[in-house]
N, C-alpha and C positions, 0 to 999 in steps of 0.2 A: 409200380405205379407211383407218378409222384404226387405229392400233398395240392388238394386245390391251392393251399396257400402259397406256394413255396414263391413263386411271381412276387404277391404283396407283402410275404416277410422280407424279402431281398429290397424289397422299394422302401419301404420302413427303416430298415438295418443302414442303406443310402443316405435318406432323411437325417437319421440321427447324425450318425458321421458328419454330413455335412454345418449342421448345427453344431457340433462340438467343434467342428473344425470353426466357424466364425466366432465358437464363443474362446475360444484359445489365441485366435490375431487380437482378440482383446483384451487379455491378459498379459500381465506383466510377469514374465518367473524369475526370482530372484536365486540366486545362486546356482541356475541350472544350465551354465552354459553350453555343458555337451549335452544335455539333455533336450531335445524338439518332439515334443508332444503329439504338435499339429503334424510333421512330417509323418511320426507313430502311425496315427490316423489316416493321414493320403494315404500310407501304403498300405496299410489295412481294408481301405477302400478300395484300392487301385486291386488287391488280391481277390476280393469279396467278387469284384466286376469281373476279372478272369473266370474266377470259380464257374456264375454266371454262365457265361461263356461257353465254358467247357461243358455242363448240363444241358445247352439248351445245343451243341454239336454231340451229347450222350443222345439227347431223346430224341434227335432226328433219326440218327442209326437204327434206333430202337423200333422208332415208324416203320422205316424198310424193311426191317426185319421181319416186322410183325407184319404190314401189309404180303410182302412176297409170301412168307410161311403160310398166311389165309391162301393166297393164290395155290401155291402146291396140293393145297387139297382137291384143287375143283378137274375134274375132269376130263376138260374139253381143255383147246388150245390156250386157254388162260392159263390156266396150270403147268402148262409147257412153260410160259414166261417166267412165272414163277418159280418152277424150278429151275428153268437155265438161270434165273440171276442170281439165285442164290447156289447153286453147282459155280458158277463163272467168280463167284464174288468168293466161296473157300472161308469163309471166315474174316478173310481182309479189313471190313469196315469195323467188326468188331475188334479185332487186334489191335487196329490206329486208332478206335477211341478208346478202349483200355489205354492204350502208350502217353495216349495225350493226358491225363490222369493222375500217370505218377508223376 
């Protein structure tokens, strides 16, 4: 199950980044040539929004799963559906969102 919040802390955690990224093009760093702060940040950002991504391609899987598994129970031709998708499917959708993961 995931957290109501998980949505609005990810929009927040965005927020901030983004501010520390404008309050860094206004700063001057003296003796930090190879050091870039603000790129630190983009890619931290640019990772946080994959992550993103890759949760909200977990919890679709997870819909199907769970809808079909409800389906298998019922007795009449629904439940045929339900199991042939999930008979036809093998595990498949959850192994390629596990993969996409690591």
């Amino acid at each position: 199950m995931t957290p109501p919040t998980s949505e609005a802390r990810i929009a927040e955690i965005e927020a901030r980044a983004e501010k520390h990224i404008a309050q860094l093009d206004a700063f001057q760093w003296e003796g930090a040539a190879d050091l870039d702060p603000r790129n630190l940040i983009v890619d931290l950002l640019s990772e946080l929004r994959a992550a993103n991504t890759a949760v909200e391609r977990m919890r679709e899987q997870l819909e199907w799963y769970g809808e079909n598994a409800r389906l298998c129970r019922l007795i009449h031709s629904e439940g045929d559906a339900g199991r042939h998708a999930l008979a036809d499917d093998g595990g498949k959708r959850a192994r390629t969102a596990l993969e996409e993961t690591k």
